[in-house]
C-alpha positions, 0 to 999 in steps of 0.5 A, spaced: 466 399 445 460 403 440 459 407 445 466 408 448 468 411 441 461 416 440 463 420 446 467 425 444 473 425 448 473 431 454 480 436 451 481 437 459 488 440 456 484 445 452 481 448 458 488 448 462 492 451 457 490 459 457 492 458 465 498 453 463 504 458 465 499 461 471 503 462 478 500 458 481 503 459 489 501 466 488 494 465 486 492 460 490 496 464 497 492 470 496 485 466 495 488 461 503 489 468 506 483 472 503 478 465 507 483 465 513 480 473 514 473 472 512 473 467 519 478 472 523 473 478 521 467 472 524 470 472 529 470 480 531 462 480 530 460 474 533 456 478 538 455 484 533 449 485 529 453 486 523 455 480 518 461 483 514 464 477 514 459 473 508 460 479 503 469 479 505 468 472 502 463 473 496 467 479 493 474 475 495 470 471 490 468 475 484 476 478 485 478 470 483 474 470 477 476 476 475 484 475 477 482 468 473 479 472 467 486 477 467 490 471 467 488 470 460 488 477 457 495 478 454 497 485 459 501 488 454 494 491 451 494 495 457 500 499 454 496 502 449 491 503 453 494 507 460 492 513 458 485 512 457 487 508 465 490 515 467 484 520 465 479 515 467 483 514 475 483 522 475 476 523 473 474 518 478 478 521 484 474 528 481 467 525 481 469 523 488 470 531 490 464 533 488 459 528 489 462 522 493 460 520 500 463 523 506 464 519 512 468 519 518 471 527 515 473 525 509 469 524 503 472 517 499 466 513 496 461 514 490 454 511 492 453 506 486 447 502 486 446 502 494 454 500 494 460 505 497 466 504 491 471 508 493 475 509 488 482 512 490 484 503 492 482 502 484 487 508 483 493 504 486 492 500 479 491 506 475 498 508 477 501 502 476 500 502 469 501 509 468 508 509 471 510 502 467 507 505 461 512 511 461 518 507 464 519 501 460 522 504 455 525 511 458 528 508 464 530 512 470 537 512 469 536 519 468 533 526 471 528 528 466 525 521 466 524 521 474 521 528 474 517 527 468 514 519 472 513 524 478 509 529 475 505 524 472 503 522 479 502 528 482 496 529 479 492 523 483 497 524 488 494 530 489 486 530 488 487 523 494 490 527 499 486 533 498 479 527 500 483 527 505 486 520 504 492 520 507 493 513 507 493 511 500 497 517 498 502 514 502 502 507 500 502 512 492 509 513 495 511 507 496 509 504 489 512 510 486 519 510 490 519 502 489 518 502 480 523 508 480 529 504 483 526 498 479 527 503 473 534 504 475 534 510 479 540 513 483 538 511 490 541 517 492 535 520 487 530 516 491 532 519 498 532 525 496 525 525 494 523 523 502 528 527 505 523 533 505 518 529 509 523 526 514 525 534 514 518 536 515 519 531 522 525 533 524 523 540 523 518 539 530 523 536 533 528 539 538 534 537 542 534 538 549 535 545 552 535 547 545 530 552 543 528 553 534 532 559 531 525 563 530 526 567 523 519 570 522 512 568 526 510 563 522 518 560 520 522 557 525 527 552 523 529 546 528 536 544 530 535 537 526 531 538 520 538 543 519 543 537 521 539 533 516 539 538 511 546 539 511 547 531 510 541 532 504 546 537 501 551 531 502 548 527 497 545 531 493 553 534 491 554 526 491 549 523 486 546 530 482 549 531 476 549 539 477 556 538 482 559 545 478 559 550 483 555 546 488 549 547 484 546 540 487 548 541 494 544 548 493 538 544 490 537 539 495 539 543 501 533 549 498 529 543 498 529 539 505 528 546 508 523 549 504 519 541 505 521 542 512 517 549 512 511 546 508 510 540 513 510 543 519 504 550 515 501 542 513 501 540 520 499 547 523 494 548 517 492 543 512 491 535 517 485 534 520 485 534 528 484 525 527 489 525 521 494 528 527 492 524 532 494 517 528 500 520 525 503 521 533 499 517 537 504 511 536 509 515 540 506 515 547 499 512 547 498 512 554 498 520 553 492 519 551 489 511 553 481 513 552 482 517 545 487 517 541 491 512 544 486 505 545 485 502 539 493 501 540 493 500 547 488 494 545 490 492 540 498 490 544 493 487 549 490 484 545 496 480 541 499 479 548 494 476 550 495 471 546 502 468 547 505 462 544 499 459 540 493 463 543 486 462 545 483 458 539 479 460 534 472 464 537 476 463 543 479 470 543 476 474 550 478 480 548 477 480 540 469 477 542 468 482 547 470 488 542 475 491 545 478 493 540 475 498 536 476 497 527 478 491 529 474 487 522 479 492 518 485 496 520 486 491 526 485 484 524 492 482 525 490 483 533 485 478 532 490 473 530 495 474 535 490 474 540 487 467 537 493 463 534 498 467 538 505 469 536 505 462 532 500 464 528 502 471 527 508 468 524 505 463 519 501 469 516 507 474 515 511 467 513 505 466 508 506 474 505 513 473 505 511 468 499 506 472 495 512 478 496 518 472 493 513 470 488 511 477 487 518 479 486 521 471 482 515 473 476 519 481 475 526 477 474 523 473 469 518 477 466 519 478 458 519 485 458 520 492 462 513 492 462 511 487 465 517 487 470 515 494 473 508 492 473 509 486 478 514 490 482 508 496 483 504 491 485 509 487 490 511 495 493 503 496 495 502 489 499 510 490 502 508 498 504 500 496 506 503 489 510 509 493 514 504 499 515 498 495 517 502 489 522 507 495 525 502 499 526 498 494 531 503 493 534 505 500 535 512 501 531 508 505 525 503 510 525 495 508 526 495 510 519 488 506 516 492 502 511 489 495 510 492 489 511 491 486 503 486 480 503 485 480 510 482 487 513 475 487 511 473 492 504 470 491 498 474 496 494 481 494 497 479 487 495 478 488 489 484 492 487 488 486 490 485 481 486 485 486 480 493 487 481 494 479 483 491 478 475 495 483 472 501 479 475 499 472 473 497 476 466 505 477 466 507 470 469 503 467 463 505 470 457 512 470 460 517 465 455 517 458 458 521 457 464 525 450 465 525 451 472 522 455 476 524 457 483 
């Protein structure tokens, strides 16, 4: 009994109670499918040289540690500091410009003690918190706030695409189009701003027997860019506030044409030949089966391969063969439609089905605007990257390089994944107690 009352007693409540409102479902979601890839990217290099596999999980690793650490951290601290978030975002993206490291034509990594970072991942989180800075308080329930979110972004947008990453810019795209909607912006506002990229494409494309109205050398207008901007003037007439002499209908037809023009001067002379090759390639594989089109054509045998339940693990003959070039990053999904079959392929996308619900359940209950936008900038990165990724092994979206979240191997993708995953737990612990949770 002396001895029972001189040991002190082990508060293991005072060590739970930092985390005690922490999502658990969403941490622990992320940490199963990031062990899940580390065996899928050992499966790929079997028979390689290469053993990228130990490093997936090692930085997996150091990212829970740090989602752990942000969890406690209160994240409204963030607010006053997302200017400083900005300057450091853009000055990283320069110093890659001007001494990062090139590979592949493009230059997108720093060299830091022996390890490749590439800052425009960790940009994904410096724009998240800039724009659920400037809009939690000046929603964009109106024009200016919208204009001024947009020229905010521009900046790293532009310094991304000009690496060129074209990727990221796009999933840029996407975190901004779903935090603006989630700031109470028209939708019509918001199919505005993509229209000009769908007018870009349209803008190459012809009806049958059907020739492009020539104005000048370098200017031609095809027959559905100009239906579609003409449906763009409807919605603009629509949701704009300038109605008084047709001046919104005039903006948002002007924009679509003069966007349709500057995509194709794009295309013609600002893409790079591989970056054209992945945003069409998808179309007609077969065109060209062994350049542009075999990642994809490989990538669907692959998954067919597979059938209902697959091959097994390290059983997979074409995944442990190398048939499928990049098949550790950009297409690891193909590996576990090889391997676990259309019934693994669903039980992956179920599980980010979760992470995305609880994802979006902690923006609803979220005690402030702040944290709401931060939790739904986060949920649109991981839906447009796990879209893209999934559609484009299977060949119903661009071969884009965009990574399937804490399964595709990358150390600064994984970091930037776990570093978003701990700013949301940050916002689910702090957030007031709930009584029920969903």
């Amino acid at each position: 009994m002396l001895l029972k009352r001189s040991l002190p007693k082990v508060r293991w409540k005072s060590w739970v109670k930092p985390w005690q409102q922490v999502d658990w479902l969403l941490f622990f979601l992320p940490v199963a499918v990031s062990i899940f890839g580390g065996l899928m990217i050992l499966s790929t290099e079997l028979k390689q040289p290469v053993t990228d596999w130990w490093w997936h999980w090692l930085v997996a690793g150091i990212g829970v540690f740090i989602a752990l650490f942000l969890s406690r951290v209160r994240y409204e601290n963030l607010l006053q500091w997302h200017w400083v978030t900005y300057g450091l975002t853009n000055f990283s993206l320069i110093a890659v410009m001007l001494a990062g490291t090139s590979a592949k034509g493009a230059q997108r990594w720093i060299s830091i003690a022996g390890f490749n970072v590439q800052p425009s991942e960790f940009a994904k989180i410096g724009i998240i918190i800039t724009l659920a800075a400037l809009l939690h308080k000046r929603t964009a329930s109106s024009l200016d706030n919208v204009f001024r979110a947009l020229a905010i972004t521009a900046v790293p947008w532009a310094l991304v695409f000009l690496q060129p990453d074209l990727a990221t810019s796009l999933v840029f795209g996407a975190i901004v189009l779903g935090m603006l909607y989630w700031a109470n912006a028209n939708p019509g506002w918001l199919i505005l701003m993509i229209s000009p990229v769908i007018s870009a494409i349209l803008f190459s494309i012809y009806w049958p027997l059907s020739e492009p109205i020539i104005l000048f050398k370098e200017l031609a207008l095809g027959p559905l860019g100009i239906l579609w901007s003409f449906v763009m003037a409807i919605v603009g007439w629509q949701t704009l506030p300038w109605r008084r002499f047709g001046f919104g209908a005039i903006s948002a037809w002007t924009l679509n044409i003069l966007g349709g023009e500057l995509g194709v001067f794009a295309w013609n002379h600002v893409l790079k030949e591989y970056q054209k090759d992945r945003l069409t390639v998808f179309i007609d594989p077969d065109h060209d089966p062994l350049g542009a089109g075999y990642h994809l054509i490989q990538s669907r045998i692959a998954i067919g391969a597979g059938e209902i339940w697959g091959w097994g693990l390290f059983k997979g003959p074409m995944t442990q063969l190398n048939f499928v070039p990049e098949q550790h990053t950009d297409f690891i999904f193909s590996a576990v439609g090889e391997e676990f079959g259309f019934v693994g392929c669903l039980v992956v996308l179920f599980v980010f089905c979760l992470i995305c619900f609880r994802l979006l359940h902690v923006a609803q209950t979220a005690k402030d605007n702040f944290g709401s936008l931060l939790a739904i900038g986060v949920l649109s990165m991981i839906v447009f990257q796990l879209i893209v990724n999934v559609g484009m092994t299977v060949g119903l979206a661009p071969v884009a390089g965009i990574p399937l979240p804490w399964m595709s191997y990358g150390r600064s993708a994984m970091l930037t994944n776990f570093i978003a995953l701990g700013i949301v737990e940050s916002v689910a612990n702090f957030r007031q107690k709930q009584k029920y949770y969903l």
